[in-house]
RODO-2510 file (C-alpha; in nm, 4 decimals, decimal comma):
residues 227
     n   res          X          Y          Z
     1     x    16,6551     0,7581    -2,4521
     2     x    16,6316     0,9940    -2,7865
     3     x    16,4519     1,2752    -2,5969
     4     x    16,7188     1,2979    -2,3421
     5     x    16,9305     1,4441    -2,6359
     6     x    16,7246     1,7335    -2,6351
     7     x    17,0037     2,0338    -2,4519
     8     x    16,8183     2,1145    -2,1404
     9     x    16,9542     2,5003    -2,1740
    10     x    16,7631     2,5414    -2,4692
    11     x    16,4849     2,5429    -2,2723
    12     x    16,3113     2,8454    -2,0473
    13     x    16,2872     2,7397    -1,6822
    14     x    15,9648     2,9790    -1,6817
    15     x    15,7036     3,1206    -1,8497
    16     x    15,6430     3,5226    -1,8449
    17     x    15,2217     3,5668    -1,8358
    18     x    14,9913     3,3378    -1,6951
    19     x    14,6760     3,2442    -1,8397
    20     x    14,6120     3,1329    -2,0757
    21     x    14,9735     2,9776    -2,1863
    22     x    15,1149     2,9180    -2,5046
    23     x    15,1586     2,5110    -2,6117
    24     x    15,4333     2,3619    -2,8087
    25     x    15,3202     2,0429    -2,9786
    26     x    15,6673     1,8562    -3,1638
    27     x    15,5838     1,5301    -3,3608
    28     x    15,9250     1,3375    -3,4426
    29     x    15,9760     1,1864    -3,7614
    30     x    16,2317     1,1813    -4,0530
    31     x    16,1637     1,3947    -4,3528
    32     x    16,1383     1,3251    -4,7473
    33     x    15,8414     1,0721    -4,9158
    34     x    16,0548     0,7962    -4,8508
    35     x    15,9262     0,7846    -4,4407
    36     x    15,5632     0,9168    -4,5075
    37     x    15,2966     0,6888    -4,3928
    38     x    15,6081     0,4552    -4,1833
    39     x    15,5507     0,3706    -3,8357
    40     x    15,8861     0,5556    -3,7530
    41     x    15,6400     0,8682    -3,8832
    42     x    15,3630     0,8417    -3,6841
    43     x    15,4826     1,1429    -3,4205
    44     x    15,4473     1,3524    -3,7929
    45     x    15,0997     1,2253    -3,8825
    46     x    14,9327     1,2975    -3,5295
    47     x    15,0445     1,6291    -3,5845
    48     x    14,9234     1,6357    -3,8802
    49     x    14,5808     1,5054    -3,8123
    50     x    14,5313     1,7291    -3,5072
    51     x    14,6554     2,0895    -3,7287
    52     x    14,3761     1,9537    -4,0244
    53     x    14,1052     1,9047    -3,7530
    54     x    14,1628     2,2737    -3,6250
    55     x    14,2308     2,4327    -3,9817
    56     x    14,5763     2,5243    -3,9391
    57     x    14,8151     2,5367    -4,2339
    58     x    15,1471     2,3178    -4,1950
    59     x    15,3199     2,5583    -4,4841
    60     x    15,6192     2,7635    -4,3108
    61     x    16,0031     2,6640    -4,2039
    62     x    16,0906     2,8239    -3,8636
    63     x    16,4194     2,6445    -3,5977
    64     x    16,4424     2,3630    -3,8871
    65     x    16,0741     2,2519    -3,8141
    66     x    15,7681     2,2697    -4,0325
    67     x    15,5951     2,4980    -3,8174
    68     x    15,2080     2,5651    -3,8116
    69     x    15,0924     2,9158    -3,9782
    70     x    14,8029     3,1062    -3,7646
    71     x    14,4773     3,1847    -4,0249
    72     x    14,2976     3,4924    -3,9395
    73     x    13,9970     3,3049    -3,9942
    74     x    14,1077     3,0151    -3,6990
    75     x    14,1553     3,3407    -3,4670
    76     x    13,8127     3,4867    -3,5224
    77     x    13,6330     3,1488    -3,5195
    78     x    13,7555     3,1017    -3,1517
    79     x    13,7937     3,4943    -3,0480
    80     x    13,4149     3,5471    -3,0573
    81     x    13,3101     3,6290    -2,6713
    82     x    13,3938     3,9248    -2,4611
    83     x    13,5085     3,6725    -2,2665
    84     x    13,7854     3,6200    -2,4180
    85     x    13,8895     4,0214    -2,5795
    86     x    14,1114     4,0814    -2,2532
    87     x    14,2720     3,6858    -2,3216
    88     x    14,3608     3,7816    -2,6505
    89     x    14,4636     4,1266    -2,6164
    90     x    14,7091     4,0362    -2,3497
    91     x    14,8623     3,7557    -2,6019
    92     x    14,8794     3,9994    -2,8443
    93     x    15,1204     4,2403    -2,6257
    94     x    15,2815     3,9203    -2,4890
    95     x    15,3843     3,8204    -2,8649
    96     x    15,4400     4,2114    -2,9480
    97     x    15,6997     4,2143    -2,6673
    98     x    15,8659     3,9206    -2,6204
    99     x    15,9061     3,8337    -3,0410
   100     x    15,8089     4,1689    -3,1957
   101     x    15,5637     3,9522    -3,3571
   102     x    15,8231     3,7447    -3,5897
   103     x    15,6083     3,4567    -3,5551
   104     x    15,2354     3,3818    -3,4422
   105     x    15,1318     3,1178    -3,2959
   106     x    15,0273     2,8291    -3,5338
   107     x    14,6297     2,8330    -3,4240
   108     x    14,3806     2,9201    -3,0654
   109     x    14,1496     2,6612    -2,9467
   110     x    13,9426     2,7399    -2,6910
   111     x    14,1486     3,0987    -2,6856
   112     x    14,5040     2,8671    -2,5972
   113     x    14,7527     2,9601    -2,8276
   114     x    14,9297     2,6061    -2,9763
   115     x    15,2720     2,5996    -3,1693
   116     x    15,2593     2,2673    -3,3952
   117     x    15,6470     2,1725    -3,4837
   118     x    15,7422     1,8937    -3,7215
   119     x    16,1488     1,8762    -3,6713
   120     x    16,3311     1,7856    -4,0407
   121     x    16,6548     1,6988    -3,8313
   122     x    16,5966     1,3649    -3,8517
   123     x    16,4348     1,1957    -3,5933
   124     x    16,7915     1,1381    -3,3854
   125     x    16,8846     1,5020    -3,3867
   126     x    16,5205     1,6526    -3,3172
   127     x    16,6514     1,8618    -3,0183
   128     x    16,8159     2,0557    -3,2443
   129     x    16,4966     2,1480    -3,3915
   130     x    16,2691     2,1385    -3,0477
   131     x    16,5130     2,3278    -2,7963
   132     x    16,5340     2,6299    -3,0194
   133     x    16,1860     2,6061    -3,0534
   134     x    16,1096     2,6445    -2,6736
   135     x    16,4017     2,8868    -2,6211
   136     x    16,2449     3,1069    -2,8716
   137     x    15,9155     3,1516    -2,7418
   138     x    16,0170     3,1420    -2,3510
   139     x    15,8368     2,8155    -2,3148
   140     x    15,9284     2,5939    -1,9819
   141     x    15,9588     2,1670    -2,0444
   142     x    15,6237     2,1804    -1,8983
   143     x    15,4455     2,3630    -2,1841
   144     x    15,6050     2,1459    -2,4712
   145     x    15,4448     1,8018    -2,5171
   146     x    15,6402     1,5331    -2,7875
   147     x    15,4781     1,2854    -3,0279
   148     x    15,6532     1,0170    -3,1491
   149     x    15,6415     0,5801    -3,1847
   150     x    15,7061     0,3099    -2,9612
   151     x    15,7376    -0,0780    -2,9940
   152     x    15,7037    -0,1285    -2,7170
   153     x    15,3309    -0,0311    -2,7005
   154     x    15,0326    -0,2709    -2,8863
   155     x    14,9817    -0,0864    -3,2324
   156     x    14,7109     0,2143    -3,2036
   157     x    14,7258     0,2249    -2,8401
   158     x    14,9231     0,5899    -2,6890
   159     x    14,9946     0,6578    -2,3436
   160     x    15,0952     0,9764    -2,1580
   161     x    15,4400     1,0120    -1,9684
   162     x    15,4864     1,3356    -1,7875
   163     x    15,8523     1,3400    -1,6771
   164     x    16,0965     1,5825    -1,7118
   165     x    16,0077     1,5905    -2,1063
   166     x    15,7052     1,5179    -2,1461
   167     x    15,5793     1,2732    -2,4343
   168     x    15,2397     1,1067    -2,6304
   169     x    15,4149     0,7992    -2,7836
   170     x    15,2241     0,5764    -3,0357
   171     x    15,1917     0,2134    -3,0052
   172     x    15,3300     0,0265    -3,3665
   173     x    15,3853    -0,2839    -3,2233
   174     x    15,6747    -0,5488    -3,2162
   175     x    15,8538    -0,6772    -3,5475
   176     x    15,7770    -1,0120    -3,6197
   177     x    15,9675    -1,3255    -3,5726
   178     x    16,4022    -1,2396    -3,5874
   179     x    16,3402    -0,8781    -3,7938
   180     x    16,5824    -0,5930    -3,7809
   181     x    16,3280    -0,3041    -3,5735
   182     x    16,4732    -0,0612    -3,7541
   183     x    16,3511    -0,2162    -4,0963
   184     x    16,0161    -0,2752    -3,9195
   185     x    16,0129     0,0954    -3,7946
   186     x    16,0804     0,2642    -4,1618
   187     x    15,8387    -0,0001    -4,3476
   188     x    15,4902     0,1478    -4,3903
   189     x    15,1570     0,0355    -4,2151
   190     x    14,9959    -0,3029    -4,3605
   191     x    14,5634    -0,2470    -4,4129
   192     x    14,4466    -0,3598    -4,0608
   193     x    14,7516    -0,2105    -3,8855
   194     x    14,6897     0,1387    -4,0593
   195     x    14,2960     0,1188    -3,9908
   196     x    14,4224     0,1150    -3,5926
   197     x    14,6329     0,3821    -3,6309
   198     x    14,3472     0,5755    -3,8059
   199     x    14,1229     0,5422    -3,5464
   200     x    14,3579     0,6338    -3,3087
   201     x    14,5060     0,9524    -3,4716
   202     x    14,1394     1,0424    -3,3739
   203     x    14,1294     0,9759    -3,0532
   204     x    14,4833     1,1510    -3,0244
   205     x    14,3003     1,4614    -3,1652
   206     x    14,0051     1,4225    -2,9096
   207     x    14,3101     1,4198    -2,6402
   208     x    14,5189     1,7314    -2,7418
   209     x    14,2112     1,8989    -2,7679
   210     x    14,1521     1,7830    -2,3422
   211     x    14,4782     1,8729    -2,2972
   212     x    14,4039     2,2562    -2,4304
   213     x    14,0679     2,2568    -2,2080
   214     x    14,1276     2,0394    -1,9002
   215     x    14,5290     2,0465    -1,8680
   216     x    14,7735     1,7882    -1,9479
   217     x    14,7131     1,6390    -1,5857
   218     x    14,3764     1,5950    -1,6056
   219     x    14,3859     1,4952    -1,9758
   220     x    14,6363     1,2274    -1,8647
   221     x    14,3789     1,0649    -1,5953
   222     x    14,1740     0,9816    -1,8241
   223     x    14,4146     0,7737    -2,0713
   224     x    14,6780     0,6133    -2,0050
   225     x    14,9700     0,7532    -1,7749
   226     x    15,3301     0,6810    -1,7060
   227     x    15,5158     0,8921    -1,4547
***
């Protein structure tokens, strides 16, 4: 399987502060214009569609990702309860100490901090991109969630599968007839295939945002799970 490429001792066995813990969101895809809008992409647009819906700007280069960029404006829309000062004050020295602040995370919601990742490895050699990635921030497998397509899945419908790396794939659907899938994977969307995967880059949205509130567990319950 491609995420079994990722080197397991990139990644931190545990995580140093409790609550509330930092999220690593990694959409797979292949860079340049020639892939946008392909069904080999789609890992790159839910990312996409979830950092537009909470404001956060896709604009810097960090482990050979695109990585998210944290707005002070995102941070005081969400930091706005005495609630959450101590939350947020703790993150702060966490960050302080364990990066010297080097690099923020890419947004809050609900006072969770979220990395957003888009790898430009190629989608083959991602781990290169998403090991580094966890390493850096101290992140355990169970803090980093993956994004990417599947065949093998009706197009528009995503299910959850919380194994030892845990993944949101993205139904595209099966090539027709005797095509290559590898020609069907890098051809782009036809109008009523791309409406479905529209309306479900929503609904992906509505379920990272569960998965920031509820936990992935819980989230998972209530779509569909593979274990």
């Amino acid at each position: 399987m491609l995420l079994s490429r990722f080197p397991k001792r990139c990644f931190c066995s545990s995580t140093v502060f409790s609550n509330p813990r930092p999220w690593l969101f990694v959409g797979l895809g292949n860079p340049g214009d020639k892939f946008a809008g392909t069904r080999y992409n789609v890992g790159f647009e839910w990312i996409g569609a979830f950092a537009k819906s909470q404001g956060i700007s896709m604009d810097s280069v960090h482990c050979k990702a695109i990585f998210g960029k944290c707005l002070s404006h995102i941070i005081s829309m969400y930091i706005h309860a005495l609630l959450y000062v101590y939350n947020f004050i703790s993150l702060c020295v966490y960050f302080y100490n364990e990066t010297g602040f080097r690099m923020f995370p890419s947004g809050f919601v609900n006072v969770v901090p979220v990395f957003l990742a888009k790898p430009q490895t190629y989608m083959n050699l991602s781990g290169e991109s998403c090991g580094p990635l966890a390493a850096y921030y101290k992140l355990p497998l169970n803090r980093v969630l993956v994004f990417h397509d599947d065949m093998d899945l009706p197009c528009g419908f995503f299910v959850f599968t919380l194994r030892e790396i845990m993944e949101v794939t993205m139904g595209v659907g099966r090539p027709p007839g005797q095509m290559d899938p590898k020609a069907f994977l890098l051809q782009k969307f036809n109008a009523r295939a791309r409406e479905r995967i529209d309306a479900a880059l929503q609904e992906g949205v509505d379920a990272l945002k569960q998965v920031l509130s509820k936990g992935l567990t819980e989230t998972a319950r209530g779509n569909q799970l593979i274990k």
